[in-house]
C-alpha positions as CSV (number, residue, x, y, z in Angstrom):
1,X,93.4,129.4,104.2
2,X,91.8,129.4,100.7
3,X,92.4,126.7,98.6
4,X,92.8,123.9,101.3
5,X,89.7,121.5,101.9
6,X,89.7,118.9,105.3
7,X,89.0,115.6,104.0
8,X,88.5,112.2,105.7
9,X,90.3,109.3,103.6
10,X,90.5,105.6,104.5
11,X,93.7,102.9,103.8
12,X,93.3,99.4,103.4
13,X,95.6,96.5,103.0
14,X,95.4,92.8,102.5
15,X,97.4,91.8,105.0
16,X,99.0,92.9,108.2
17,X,102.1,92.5,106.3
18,X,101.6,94.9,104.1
19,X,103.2,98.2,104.8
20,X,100.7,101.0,105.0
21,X,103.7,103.0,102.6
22,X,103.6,106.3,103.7
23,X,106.4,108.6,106.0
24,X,104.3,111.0,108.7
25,X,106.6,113.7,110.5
26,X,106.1,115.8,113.2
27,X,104.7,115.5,116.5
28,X,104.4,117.5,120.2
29,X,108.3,116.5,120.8
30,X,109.1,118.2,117.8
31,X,106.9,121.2,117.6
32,X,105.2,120.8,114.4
33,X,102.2,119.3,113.2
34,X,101.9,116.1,111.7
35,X,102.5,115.8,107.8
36,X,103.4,113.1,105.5
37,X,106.4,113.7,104.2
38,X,106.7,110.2,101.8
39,X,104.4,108.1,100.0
40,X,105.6,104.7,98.8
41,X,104.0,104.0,94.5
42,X,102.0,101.1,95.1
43,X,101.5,101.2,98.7
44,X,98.1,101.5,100.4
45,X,98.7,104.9,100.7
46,X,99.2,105.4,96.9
47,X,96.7,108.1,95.7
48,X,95.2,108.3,98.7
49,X,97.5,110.5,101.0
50,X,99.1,113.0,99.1
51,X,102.9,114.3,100.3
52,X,102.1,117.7,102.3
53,X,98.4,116.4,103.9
54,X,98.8,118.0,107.4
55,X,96.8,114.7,109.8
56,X,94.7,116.4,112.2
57,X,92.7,112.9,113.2
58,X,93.6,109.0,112.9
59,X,90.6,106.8,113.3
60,X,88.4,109.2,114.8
61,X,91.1,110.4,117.3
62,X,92.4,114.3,117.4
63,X,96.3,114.2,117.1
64,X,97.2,117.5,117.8
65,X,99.5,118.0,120.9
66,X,100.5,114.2,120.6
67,X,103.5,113.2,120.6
68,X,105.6,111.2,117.3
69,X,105.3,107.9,119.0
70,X,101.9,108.1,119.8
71,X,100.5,108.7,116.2
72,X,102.6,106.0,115.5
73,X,101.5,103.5,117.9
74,X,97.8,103.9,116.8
75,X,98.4,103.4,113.2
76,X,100.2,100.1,114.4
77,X,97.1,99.0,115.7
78,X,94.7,100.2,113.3
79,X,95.0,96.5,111.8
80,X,93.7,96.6,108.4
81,X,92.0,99.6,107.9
82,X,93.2,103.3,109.2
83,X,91.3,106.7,108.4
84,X,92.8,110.1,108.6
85,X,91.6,113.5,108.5
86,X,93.8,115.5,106.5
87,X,94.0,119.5,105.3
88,X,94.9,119.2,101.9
89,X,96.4,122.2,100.1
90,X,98.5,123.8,103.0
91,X,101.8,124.1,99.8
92,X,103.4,126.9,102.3
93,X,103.6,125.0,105.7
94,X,104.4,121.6,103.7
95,X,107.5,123.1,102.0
96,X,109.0,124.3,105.4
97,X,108.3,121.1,107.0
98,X,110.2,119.0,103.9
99,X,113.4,121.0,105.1
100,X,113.2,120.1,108.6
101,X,113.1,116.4,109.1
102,X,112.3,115.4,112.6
103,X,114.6,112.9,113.5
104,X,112.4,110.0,114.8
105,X,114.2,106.4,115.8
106,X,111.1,104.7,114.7
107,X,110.4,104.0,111.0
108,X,107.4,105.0,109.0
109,X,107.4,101.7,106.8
110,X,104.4,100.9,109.0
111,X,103.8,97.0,109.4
């Protein structure tokens, strides 16, 4: 798709403390691809991740067919450093996926 670029970025925090600040969606159980949906201003993820990236690795580990809790789990142990490959630039899929919220019991304030 023209004018979208894949590009590997890197979070890091202080402290395990420290949420990363960011919201992913998606997942296998809810038929869509993963895509943050929230970033938090001064978070790790502040100007780093970008509201619409669609994640297609975290640390070095293809998501795609995984399911919500999965992605989740490895960013919980990621410790104090997590890298994502994102497809930046992808304004069509993002705005659908901002109008259908996957309704996940787990929280994205990640710890």
């Amino acid at each position: 798709m023209e004018g979208t670029q894949a590009i590997k970025v890197t979070l890091q925090r202080d402290s395990l403390h420290t949420p990363w600040g960011f919201r992913l969606q998606g997942g296998a159980d809810f038929c869509m691809p993963f895509a943050i949906n929230k970033i938090t201003a001064g978070s790790p993820a502040d100007g780093v991740l970008h509201r619409g990236d669609v994640i297609h690795e975290i640390d070095n580990r293809p998501i795609s067919g995984m399911q919500h809790a999965e992605a989740l789990a490895i960013v919980q142990r990621a410790g104090g450093q997590v890298s994502f490959l994102v497809q930046r630039g992808l304004t069509p899929l993002a705005s659908i996926m901002y109008q259908q919220r996957p309704t996940s019991a787990m929280p994205w304030s990640l710890t």
